[in-house]
C-alpha positions in Angstrom: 0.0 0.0 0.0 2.9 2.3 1.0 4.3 1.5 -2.2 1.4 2.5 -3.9 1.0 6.1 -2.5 4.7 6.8 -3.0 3.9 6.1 -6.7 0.9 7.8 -6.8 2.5 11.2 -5.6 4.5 10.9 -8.8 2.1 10.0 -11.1 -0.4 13.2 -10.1 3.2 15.4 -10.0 3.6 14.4 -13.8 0.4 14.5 -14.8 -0.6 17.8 -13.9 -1.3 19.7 -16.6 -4.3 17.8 -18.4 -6.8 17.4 -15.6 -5.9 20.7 -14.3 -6.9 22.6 -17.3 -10.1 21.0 -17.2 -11.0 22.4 -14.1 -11.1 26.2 -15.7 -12.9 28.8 -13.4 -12.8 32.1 -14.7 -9.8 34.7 -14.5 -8.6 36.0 -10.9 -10.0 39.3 -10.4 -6.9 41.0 -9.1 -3.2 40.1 -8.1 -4.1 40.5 -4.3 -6.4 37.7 -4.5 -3.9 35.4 -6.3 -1.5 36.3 -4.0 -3.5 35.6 -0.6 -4.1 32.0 -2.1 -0.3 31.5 -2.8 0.4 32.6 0.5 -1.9 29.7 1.9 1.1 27.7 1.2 2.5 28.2 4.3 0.1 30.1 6.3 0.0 27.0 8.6 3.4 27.5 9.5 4.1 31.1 9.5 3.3 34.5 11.4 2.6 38.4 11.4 3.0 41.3 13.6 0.0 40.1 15.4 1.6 36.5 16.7 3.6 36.8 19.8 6.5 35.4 18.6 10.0 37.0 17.5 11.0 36.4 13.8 12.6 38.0 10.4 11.9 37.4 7.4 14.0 37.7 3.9 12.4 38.4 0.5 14.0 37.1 -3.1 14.2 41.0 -3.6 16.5 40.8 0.0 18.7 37.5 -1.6 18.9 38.6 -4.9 22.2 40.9 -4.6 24.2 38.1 -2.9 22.5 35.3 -4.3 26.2 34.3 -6.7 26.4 30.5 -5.7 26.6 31.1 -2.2 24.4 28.4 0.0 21.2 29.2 1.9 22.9 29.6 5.0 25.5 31.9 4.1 22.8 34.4 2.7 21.4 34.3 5.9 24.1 35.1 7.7 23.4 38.6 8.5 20.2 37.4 10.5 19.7 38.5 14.2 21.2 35.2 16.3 22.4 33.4 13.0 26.4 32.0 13.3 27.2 30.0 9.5 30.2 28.0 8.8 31.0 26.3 5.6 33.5 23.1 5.7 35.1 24.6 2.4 35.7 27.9 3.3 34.1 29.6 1.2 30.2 28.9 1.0 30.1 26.3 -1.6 29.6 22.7 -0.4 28.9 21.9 3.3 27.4 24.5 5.1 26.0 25.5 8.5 23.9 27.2 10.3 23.2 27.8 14.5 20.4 30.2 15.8 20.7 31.1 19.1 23.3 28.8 19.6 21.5 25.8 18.8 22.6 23.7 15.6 21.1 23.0 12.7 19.4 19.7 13.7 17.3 21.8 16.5 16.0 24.0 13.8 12.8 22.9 12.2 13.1 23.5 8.5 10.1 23.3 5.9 9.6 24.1 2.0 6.3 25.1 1.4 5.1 23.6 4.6 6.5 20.4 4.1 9.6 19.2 6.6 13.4 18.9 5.0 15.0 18.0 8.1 16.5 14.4 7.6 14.3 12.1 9.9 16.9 10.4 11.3 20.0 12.6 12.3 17.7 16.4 12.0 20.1 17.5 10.0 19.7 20.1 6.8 22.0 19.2 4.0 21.7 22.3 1.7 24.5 20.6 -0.4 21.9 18.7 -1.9 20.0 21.6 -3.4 22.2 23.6 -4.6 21.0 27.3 -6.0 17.8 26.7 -3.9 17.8 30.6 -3.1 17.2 31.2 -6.9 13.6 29.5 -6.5 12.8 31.1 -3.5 9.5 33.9 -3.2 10.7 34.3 0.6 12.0 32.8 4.2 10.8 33.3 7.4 12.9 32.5 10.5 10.9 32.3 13.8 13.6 32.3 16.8 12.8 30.3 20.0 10.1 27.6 20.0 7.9 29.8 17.2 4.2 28.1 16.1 3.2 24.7 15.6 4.7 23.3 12.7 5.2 20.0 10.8 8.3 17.9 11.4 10.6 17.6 14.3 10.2 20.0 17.3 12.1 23.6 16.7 14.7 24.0 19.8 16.2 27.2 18.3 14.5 28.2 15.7 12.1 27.4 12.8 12.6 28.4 9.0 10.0 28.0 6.4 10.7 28.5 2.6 8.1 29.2 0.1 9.1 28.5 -3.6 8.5 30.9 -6.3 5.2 31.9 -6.9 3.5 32.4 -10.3 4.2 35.2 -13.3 0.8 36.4 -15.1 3.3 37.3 -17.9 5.9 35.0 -19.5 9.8 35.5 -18.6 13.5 34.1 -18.9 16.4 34.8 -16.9 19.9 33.8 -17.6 22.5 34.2 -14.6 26.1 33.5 -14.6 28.5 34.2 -11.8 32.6 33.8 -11.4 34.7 34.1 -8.8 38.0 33.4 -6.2 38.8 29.6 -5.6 37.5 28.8 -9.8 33.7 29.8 -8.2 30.9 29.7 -10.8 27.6 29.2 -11.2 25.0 28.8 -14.3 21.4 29.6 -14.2 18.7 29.2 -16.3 14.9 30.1 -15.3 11.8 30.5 -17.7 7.8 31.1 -17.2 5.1 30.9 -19.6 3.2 33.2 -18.0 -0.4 32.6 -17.2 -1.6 30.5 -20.5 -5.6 31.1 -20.9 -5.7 33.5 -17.8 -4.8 30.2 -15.6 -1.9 27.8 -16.1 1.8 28.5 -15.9 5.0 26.4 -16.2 8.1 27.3 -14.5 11.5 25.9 -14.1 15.4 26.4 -13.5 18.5 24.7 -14.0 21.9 25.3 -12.3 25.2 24.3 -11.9 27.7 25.6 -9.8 31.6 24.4 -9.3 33.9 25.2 -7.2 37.1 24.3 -5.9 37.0 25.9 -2.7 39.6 27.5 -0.1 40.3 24.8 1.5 42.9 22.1 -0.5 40.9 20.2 -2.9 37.3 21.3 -0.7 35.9 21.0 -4.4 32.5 20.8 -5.0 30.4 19.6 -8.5 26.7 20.9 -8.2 24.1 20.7 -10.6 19.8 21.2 -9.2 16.9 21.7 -11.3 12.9 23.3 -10.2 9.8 22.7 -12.4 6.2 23.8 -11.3 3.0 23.7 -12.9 0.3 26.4 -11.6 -3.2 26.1 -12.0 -4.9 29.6 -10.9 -8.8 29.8 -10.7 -10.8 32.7 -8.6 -10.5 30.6 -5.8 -8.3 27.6 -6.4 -4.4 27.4 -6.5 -3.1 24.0 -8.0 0.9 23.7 -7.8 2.9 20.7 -8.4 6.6 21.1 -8.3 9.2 18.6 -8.8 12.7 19.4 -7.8 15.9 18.4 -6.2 20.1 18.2 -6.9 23.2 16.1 -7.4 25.6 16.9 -5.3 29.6 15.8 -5.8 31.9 17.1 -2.8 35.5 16.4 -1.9 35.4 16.1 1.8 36.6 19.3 3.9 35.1 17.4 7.4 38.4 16.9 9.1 39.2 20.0 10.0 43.0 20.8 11.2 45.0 20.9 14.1 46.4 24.1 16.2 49.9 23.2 14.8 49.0 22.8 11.0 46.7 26.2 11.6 49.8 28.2 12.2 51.6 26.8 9.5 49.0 25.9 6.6 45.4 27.1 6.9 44.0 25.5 3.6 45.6 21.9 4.5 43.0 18.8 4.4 44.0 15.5 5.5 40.5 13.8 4.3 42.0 11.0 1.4 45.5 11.1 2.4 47.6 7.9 2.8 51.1 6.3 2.7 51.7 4.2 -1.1 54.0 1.0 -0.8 57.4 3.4 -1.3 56.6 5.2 1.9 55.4 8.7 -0.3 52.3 10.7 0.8 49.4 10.5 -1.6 45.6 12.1 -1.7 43.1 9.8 -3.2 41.4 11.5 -5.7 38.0 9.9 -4.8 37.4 11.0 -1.4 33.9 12.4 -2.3 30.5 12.8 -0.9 27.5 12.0 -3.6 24.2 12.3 -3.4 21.0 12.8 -5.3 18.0 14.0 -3.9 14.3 14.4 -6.0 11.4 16.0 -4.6 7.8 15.8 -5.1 5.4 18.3 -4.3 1.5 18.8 -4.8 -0.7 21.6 -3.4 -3.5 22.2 -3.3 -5.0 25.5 -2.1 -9.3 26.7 -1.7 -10.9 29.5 -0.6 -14.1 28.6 0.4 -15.6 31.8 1.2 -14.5 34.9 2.6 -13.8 33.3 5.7 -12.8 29.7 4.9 -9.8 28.1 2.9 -7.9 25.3 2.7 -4.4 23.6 2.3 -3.5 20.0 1.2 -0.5 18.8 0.1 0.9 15.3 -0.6 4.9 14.7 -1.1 7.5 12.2 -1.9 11.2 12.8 -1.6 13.8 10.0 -2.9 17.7 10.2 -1.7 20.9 8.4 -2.3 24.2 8.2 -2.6 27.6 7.2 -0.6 30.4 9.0 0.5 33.7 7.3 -0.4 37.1 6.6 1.4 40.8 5.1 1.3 41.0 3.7 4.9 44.7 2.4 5.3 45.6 -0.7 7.4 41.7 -1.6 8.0 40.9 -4.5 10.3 40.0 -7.5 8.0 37.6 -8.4 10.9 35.9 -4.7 10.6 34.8 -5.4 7.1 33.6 -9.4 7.5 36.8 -10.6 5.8 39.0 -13.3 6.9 42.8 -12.2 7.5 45.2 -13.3 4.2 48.5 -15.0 4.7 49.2 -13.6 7.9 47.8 -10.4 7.0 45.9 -8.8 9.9 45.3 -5.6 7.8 44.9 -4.4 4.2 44.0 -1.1 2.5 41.1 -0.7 1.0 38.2 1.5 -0.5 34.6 1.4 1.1 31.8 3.5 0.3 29.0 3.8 2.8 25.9 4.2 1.2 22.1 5.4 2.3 19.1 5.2 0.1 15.9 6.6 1.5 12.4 7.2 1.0 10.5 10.4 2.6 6.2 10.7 2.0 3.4 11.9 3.6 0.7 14.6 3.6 0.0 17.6 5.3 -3.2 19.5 5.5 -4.8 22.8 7.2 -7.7 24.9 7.0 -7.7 28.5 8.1 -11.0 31.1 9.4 -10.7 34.1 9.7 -13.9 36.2 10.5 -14.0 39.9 12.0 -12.1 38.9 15.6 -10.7 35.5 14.9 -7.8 33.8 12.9 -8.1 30.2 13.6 -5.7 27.5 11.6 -6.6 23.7 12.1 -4.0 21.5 10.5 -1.1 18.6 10.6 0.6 16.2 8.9 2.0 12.7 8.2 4.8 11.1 7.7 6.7 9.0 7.0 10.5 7.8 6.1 12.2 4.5 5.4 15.7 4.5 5.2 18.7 2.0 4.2 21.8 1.6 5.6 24.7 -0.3 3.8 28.4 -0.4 2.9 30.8 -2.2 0.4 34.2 -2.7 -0.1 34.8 -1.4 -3.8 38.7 -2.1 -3.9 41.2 -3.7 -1.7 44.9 -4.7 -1.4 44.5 -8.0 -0.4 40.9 -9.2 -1.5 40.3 -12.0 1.5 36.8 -13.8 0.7 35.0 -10.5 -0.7 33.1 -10.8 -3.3 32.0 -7.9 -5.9 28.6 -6.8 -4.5 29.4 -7.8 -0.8 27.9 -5.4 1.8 29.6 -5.5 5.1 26.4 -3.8 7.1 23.2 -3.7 6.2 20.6 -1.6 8.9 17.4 0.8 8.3 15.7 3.1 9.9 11.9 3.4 9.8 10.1 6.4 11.7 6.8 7.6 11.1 5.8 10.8 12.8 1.8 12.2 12.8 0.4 15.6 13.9 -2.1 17.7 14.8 -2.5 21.4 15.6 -4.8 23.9 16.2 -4.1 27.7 16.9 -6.0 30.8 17.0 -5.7 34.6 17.4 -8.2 36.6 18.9 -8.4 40.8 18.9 -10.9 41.7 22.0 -10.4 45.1 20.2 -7.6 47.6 18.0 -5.6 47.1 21.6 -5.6 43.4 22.6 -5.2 40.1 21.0 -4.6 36.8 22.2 -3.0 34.1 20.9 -3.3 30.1 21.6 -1.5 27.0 20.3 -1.2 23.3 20.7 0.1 20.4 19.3 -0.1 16.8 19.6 2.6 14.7 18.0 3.6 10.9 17.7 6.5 9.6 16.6 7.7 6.1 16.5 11.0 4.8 15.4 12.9 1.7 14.7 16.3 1.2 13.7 19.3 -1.4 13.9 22.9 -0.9 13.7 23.4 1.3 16.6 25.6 -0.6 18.9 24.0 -3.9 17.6 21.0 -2.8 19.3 17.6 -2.9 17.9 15.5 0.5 18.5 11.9 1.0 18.6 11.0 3.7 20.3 7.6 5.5 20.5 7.0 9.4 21.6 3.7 11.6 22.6 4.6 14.6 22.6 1.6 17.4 23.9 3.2 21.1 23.0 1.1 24.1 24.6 1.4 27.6 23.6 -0.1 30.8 24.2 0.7 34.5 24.2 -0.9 38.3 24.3 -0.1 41.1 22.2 -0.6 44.9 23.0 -0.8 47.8 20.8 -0.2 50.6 22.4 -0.5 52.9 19.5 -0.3 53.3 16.0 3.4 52.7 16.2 4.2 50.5 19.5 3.4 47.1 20.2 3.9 44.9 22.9 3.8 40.5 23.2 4.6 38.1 25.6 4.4 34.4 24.9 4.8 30.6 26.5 6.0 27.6 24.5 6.6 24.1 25.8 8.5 22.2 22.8 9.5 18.4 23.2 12.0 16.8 20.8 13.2 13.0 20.2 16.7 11.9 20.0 18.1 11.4 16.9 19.9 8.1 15.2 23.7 9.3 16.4 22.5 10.5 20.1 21.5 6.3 20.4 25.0 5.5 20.1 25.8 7.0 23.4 23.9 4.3 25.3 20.6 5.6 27.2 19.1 8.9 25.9 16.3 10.8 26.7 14.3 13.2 24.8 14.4 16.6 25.4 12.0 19.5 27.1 12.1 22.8 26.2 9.8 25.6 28.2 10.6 29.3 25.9 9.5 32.6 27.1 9.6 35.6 24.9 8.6 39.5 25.7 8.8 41.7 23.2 8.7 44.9 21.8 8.0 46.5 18.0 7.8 49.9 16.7 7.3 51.0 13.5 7.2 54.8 12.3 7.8 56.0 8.6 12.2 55.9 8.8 12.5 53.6 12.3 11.7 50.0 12.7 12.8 48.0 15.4 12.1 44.8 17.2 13.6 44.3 20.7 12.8 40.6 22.3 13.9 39.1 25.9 13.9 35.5 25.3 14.1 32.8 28.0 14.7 29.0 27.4 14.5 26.7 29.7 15.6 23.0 28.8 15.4 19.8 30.3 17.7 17.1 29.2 19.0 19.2 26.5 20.8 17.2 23.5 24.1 19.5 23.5 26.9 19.3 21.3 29.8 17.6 23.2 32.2 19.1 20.8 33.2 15.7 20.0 32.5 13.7 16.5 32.0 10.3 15.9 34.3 8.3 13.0 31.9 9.1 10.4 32.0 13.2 11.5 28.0 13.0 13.1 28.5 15.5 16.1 28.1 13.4 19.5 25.5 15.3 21.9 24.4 14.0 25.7 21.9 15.3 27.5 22.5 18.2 30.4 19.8 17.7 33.0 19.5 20.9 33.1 20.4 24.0 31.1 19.2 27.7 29.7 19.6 30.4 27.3 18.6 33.7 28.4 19.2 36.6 26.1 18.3 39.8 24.5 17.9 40.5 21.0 17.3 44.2 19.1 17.2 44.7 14.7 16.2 47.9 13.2 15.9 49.6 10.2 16.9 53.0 9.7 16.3 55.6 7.2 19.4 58.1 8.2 18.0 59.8 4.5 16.4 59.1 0.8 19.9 57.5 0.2 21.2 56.0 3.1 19.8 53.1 5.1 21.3 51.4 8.5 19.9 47.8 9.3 21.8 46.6 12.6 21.0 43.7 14.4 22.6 42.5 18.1 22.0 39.6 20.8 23.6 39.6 24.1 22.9 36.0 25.9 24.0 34.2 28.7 23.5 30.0 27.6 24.5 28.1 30.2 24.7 24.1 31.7 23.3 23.9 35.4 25.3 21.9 37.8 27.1 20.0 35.0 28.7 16.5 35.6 31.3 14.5 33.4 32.2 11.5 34.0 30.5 11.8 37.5 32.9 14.9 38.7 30.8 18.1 39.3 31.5 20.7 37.0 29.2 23.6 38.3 27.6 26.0 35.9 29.5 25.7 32.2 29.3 27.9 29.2 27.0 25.8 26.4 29.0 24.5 23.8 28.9 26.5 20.0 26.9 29.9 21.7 28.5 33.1 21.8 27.5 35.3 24.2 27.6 38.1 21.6 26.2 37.7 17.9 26.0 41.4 15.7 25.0 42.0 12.2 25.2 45.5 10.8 24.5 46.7 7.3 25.0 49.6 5.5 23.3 50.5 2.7 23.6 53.8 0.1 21.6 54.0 -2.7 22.7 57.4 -4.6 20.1 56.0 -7.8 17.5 53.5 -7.7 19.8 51.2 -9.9 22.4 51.4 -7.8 23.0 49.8 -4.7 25.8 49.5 -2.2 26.1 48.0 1.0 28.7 47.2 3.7 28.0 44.3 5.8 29.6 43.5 9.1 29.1 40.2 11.3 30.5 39.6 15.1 30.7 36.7 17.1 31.9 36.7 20.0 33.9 34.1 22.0 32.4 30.8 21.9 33.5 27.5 23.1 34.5 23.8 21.7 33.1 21.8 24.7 30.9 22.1 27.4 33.8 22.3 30.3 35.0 25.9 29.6 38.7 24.5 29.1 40.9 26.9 27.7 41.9 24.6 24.7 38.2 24.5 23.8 38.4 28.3 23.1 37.4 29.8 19.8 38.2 32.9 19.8 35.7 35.8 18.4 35.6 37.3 14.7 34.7 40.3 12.7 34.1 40.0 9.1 33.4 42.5 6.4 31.7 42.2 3.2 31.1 45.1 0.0 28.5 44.6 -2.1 27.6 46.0 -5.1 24.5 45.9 -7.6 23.7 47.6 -10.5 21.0 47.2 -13.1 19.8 49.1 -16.7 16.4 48.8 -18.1 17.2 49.4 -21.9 13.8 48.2 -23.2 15.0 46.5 -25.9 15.7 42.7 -26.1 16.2 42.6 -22.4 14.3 43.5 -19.5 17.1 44.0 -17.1 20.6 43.7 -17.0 22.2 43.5 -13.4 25.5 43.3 -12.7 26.4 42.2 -8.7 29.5 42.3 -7.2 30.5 40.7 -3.7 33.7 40.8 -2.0 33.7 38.7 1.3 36.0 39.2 3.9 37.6 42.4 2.5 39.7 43.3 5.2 41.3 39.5 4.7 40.6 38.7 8.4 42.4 34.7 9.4 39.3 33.5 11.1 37.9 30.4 12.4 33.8 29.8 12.7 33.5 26.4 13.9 35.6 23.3 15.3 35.4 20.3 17.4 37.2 18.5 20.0 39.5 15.6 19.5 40.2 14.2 23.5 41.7 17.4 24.5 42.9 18.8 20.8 40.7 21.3 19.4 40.4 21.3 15.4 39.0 23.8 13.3 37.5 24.9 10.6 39.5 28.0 8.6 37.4 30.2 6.2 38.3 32.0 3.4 40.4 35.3 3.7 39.8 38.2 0.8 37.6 36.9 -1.8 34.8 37.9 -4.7 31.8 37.1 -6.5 30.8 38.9 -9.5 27.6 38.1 -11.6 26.1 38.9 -14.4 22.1 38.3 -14.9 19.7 39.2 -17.6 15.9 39.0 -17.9 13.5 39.0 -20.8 
C-alpha cells in the first residue's frame, strides 16, 4: 500500500497539466487575490505582527544581490542570532547554520510547509539543493520555539521556505557568476506566464563548481525546479518537482592548532602512505548524493472566511560517500585475515538510500475577531543503511557486491494542531496553540541494538499582544516544545528526549524611517541534546543530555532611514546560555558555558543607494567568544571574529531585447581577516574549521 501512494504522488506530479486545465474557473479578479491564495502555502506554519512570537523574514528582492552560488545559510548570515560556517571555506559545499546557539538539527526547516529536516539525524543538507535561493519567493525565521509546525520539534528556531510563486506574464532569466577559488555558477529560469488566464510552467536549471579554499574542498553541483500552476478565482493548483546532485571532496576533518599556524588550507581527508613510503591524496574521497522531490498543493478559498491547504509529497535520496581507509581490520569489514595479513588497505563507500512521503493539511478562518488555523501532517521515512568494499589490497573472501552492514531506519511521525488569534479590540489580541505529535522509530545498527521507540509529545502555547498605538506594540508568549533523539545520540547508550519551556517578551515599533524589534527570550531546557564538541568516526557531532540548562538573552534589529539614500539595518543579541550543575564522567562541573553559543552575535548593514539602480552595501558580522566543549577549558576556546563584506549591484532597463541587465559584485572578507567559525574537539585537541580570507563574486544576470 505504502508503495502504492509513493507512486501515486509521482504520477499526479507528472500529470498535472491535463486534468488541471479541465478544471477552468474564470480569471482571478486581481493580483491580491492570487496572491493571498499563494500565500496559503504556508500560512500554517508562518506569522505576522500580530503573533507573539519573534521572527525575520528575507524576501528574493533581500537575496537577490548576494544570491552568486553562495548556499542558503551563508545568505542568511546577517540574521539576528544566525552564526554560518561552511567546511570549504568559502560557502560552496557543506554549510551550517546555528540560531541562538543551537545547531542546525534543532532548527525545524520546511519548503512550502513540508519538513526537509532528515528524519533520522535532523540535519539540513543544503549541499543537496544547490541554487535553492534562486527558486525562493521568501524565508521566514521564527527564533525560540515559534508556532506549531510539521516535522521535528524547533529547539532554536524554525525556517520555512516558500518557492517561487506564479508570473501572469511570460519571462527568462539567464545568470552566470565567477569568482576566487574557480567559483561559478549557471542559471537558467523560464515562465510561460499565465496561458488562458490560468496555467503556468516554471523551471530552473543550475550548476555551480567550485574548488573551494580549503585544499581540494571542491565541489560539482548541478539542481533543477519545475512547477505547474493552475490559478482559478478561488483555487491554486501547484505541483513542483525538484531536487540536486551533489559531488563534494570532503573538507570534514578540519585541522589541528599546529598545521593552523603553519598551513590554513591543509586537508587530511583521502590522504595515505603508497608501498614506497610517499604521501598521496586519493582522488575519490567524495561525498554524492542525489535527492528528487515531489510536491503537490492544493490551495481553496471557500468563502471569505474559509480556505484550505492540502499537500501530498515524496522525496527520494541516495548516494555514498567514499574513502581510502589504510591498514583496515580485516575483521571490521567481514573478511577473513590473508596470509598472515591482519590488515589491508582498501576502499569502502558507505551508502544510504531513502524514501520520505506523507501529507500535510490545514484549513484557516478568519472572520472579523478571529484567525483560527486547524492543521497537521503525516509522515513517514524508510531508510537503508549499507556499505561495500569497492577495492582492496588483499581481497580475502570479498566478493563484488558484498555489503559489510546492512541496517534501516523506519520512523513515522503524525500531527495535529490547532491555533487561533483573537483581537478583543484595535488594543488586545490573544493568541493560543497546541500540538499533539507521535512519533515512533525503529532502527538497527546502533551498537547492535535494535531501536523502537515511541513518543507523545503534547506542546502548549499561548501568548498576548498589546498595541499601544499606532506605532508600539507589545507581546509576551509561553511555549513548551519536546523533541526526540536522533539516530547518532543512540550510540551513546541511554538517551532521553528533550524538554524545552521558551518565554519571549517583546517589543515592536514601526514609524515612517525607524523599525525596530527588541525581544527578551528565556529558554529553559530539560535534558537538553548538547553538542559535546566531540564527532563520531563518520564526522556526526556526538550530543548527551545536560539535566539541566538555559539560554537567556536579549535581542534588538532595526531599520533605519538616516536619509532618501542611506539606510542602516543593525541587528545585536547579548545571551547568557549556560549548563546547570554540570557532571562528566561523575565529577561536578558547576555551571559551564554551552558549547557553539556566543555570548555576543551582531550583524550591521550599510546600505547607500545614490540611484534607484544602484546599490551599495557594507556588511559586518561579530561573534563573540564561543566554546568547543561544554567544560570551559581553555583549549576548547574559539576565539571571536569580525568580518566585512562590500557589495555592489547595479541594473539598466534598456527596453529593448532585455528587461534587465544586473551586474552584482560581492567581496567577502575584505579586510582578509584569518578567522575560524567552527571546530570540534578531539580528546583534548581542538580542530578547526578556517574560512576563506579576501575573496569575490561577481555576476552577471539578464531578464527578458
Amino acid at each position: 500500500m505504502e508503495n502504492v501512494f509513493k507512486k501515486s504522488i509521482q504520477g499526479i506530479a507528472l500529470a498535472i497539466c491535463l486534468p488541471v486545465s479541465l478544471w477552468a474557473q474564470q480569471k482571478p479578479k486581481d493580483s491580491t487575490q492570487t496572491t493571498q491564495l499563494d500565500e496559503v502555502l504556508v500560512q500554517a506554519v508562518r506569522v505576522n505582527k500580530k503573533t507573539p512570537v519573534s521572527f525575520s523574514n528575507l524576501t528574493q528582492k533581500d537575496i537577490a544581490t548576494r544570491n552568486l552560488g553562495q548556499d542558503i545559510p551563508i545568505l542568511m548570515n546577517y540574521m539576528p542570532s544566525v552564526v554560518t560556517t561552511s567546511d570549504a571555506g568559502n560557502g560552496f559545499g557543506y554549510t551550517g547554520i546555528r540560531v541562538r546557539g543551537t545547531d542546525a538539527t534543532r532548527v525545524n526547516i520546511t519548503i512550502n510547509g513540508i519538513p526537509y529536516n532528515d528524519s533520522e539525524s535532523h540535519g539540513t543538507f543544503w549541499v543537496n539543493m544547490p541554487d535553492f535561493a534562486s527558486s525562493v519567493q521568501s524565508l521566514q525565521l521564527q527564533r525560540g520555539v515559534g508556532t506549531s509546525t510539521n516535522g521535528a520539534g524547533a529547539f532554536g528556531a524554525s525556517l520555512n521556505m516558500l518557492t517561487d510563486s506564479f508570473s501572469p506574464k511570460g519571462s527568462g532569466e539567464i545568470s552566470n557568476s565567477f569568482g576566487s577559488f574557480n567559483s561559478h555558477k549557471h542559471t537558467v529560469k523560464f515562465s510561460t506566464g499565465l496561458m488562458n488566464d490560468h496555467f503556468e510552467i516554471a523551471g530552473r536549471l543550475s550548476k555551480l563548481n567550485s574548488d573551494g579554499y580549503i585544499d581540494r574542498a571542491s565541489a560539482d553541483l548541478k539542481s533543477y525546479f519545475l512547477q505547474g500552476t493552475y490559478v482559478g478565482k478561488s483555487t491554486l493548483i501547484k505541483a513542483l518537482v525538484f531536487g540536486g546532485n551533489e559531488k563534494t571532496y570532503q573538507s570534514w576533518n578540519g585541522i589541528d592548532a599546529f598545521t593552523l599556524a603553519g598551513d590554513r588550507t591543509f586537508n587530511s581527508a583521502g590522504m595515505y602512505t603508497d608501498e614506497f613510503g610517499n604521501i598521496r591524496y586519493y582522488d575519490n574521497e567524495t561525498d554524492n548524493y542525489q535527492q528528487d522531490h515531489t510536491q503537490l498543493h492544493w490551495n481553496e478559498k471557500w468563502s471569505n472566511a474559509w480556505s484550505t491547504n492540502l499537500a501530498v509529497h515524496y522525496t527520494k535520496g541516495k548516494g555514498y560517500y567514499e574513502n581510502y581507509k589504510e591498514d583496515a581490520d580485516f575483521a571490521d569489514y567481514g573478511l577473513t585475515p590473508v596470509a598472515g595479513q591482519t590488515t589491508t588497505d582498501l576502499i569502502r563507500q558507505k551508502w544510504l538510500d531513502n524514501d520520505f512521503y506523507g501529507t500535510t493539511f490545514s484549513a484557516n478562518y478568519k472572520k472579523t475577531n478571529w484567525n483560527v488555523i486547524l492543521g497537521g501532517g503525516w509522515n513517514k521515512y524508510e531508510g537503508l543503511h549499507f556499505g561495500k568494499v569497492i577495492w582492496a589490497r588483499y581481497a580475502s573472501t570479498s566478493e563484488l557486491g558484498d555489503e559489510y552492514y546492512n541496517d534501516y531506519g523506519i520512523k513515522t511521525d503524525g500531527n495535529v494542531f490547532a491555533k487561533a488569534t483573537y483581537d478583543f479590540n484595535s488594543k488586545w489580541s490573544i493568541y493560543g496553540d497546541v500540538q499533539y505529535r507521535r512519533v515512533n522509530y525503529k532502527a538497527n545498527g546502533v551498537q547492535a541494538n535494535l531501536i523502537d521507540d515511541t513518543f507523545n509529545f503534547f506542546n502548549p502555547k499561548a501568548g498576548v499582544n498589546f498595541n499601544m498605538d499606532a506605532k508600539n506594540s507589545f507581546y509576551f508568549s509561553y511555549a513548551r516544545a519536546n523533541r526526540e533523539p536522533n539516530r547518532t545520540d543512540y550510540e551513546g547508550g541511554t538517551v532521553r528526549p528533550e524538554k524545552l519551556n521558551d518565554f519571549e517578551l517583546g517589543w515592536r515599533h514601526e514609524s515612517s524611517k525607524v523599525q525596530w524589534n527588541a525581544n527578551v527570550y528565556y529558554m529553559l531546557y530539560k535534558d537538553q541534546l548538547i553538542l559535546t564538541g566531540a564527532l563520531d568516526d563518520v564526522g556526526n557531532p556526538i550530543r548527551s543530555n545536560s539535566e539541566k540548562s538555559y539560554r537567556l538573552g536579549l535581542e534588538v534589529d532595526a531599520t533605519v532611514a538616516l536619509s532618501s539614500k542611506w539606510y542602516w539595518k543593525p541587528n545585536v543579541t547579548v545571551s547568557a546560555n549556560k549548563n546547570v550543575d554540570l557532571t562528566n564522567n561523575g565529577v561536578a562541573k558547576g555551571n559551564t558555558a554551552i558549547a557553539y553559543s556566543p555570548n555576543l552575535i551582531a550583524g550591521n548593514l550599510i546600505v547607500f543607494q545614490p540611484v534607484k539602480a544602484v546599490t551599495l552595501t557594507w556588511l559586518t558580522k561579530f561573534v563573540g567568544e564561543q566554546y568547543l566543549n561544554n567544560l570551559e577549558t581553555p583549549e576548547a576556546r574559539l576565539p571571536d571574529y569580525v568580518v566585512n563584506d562590500f557589495n555592489v549591484s547595479v541594473t539598466w532597463t534598456p527596453k529593448k531585447v532585455f528587461q534587465s541587465i544586473t551586474v552584482n559584485g560581492l567581496v567577502n572578507n575584505v579586510l582578509n581577516k584569518q578567522y575560524i567559525s567552527n571546530g570540534y574537539m578531539y580528546d583534548i585537541y581542538p580542530y578547526y574549521y578556517p574560512q576563506a580570507g579576501r575573496n569575490f563574486l561577481a555576476g552577471l544576470t539578464l531578464k527578458f
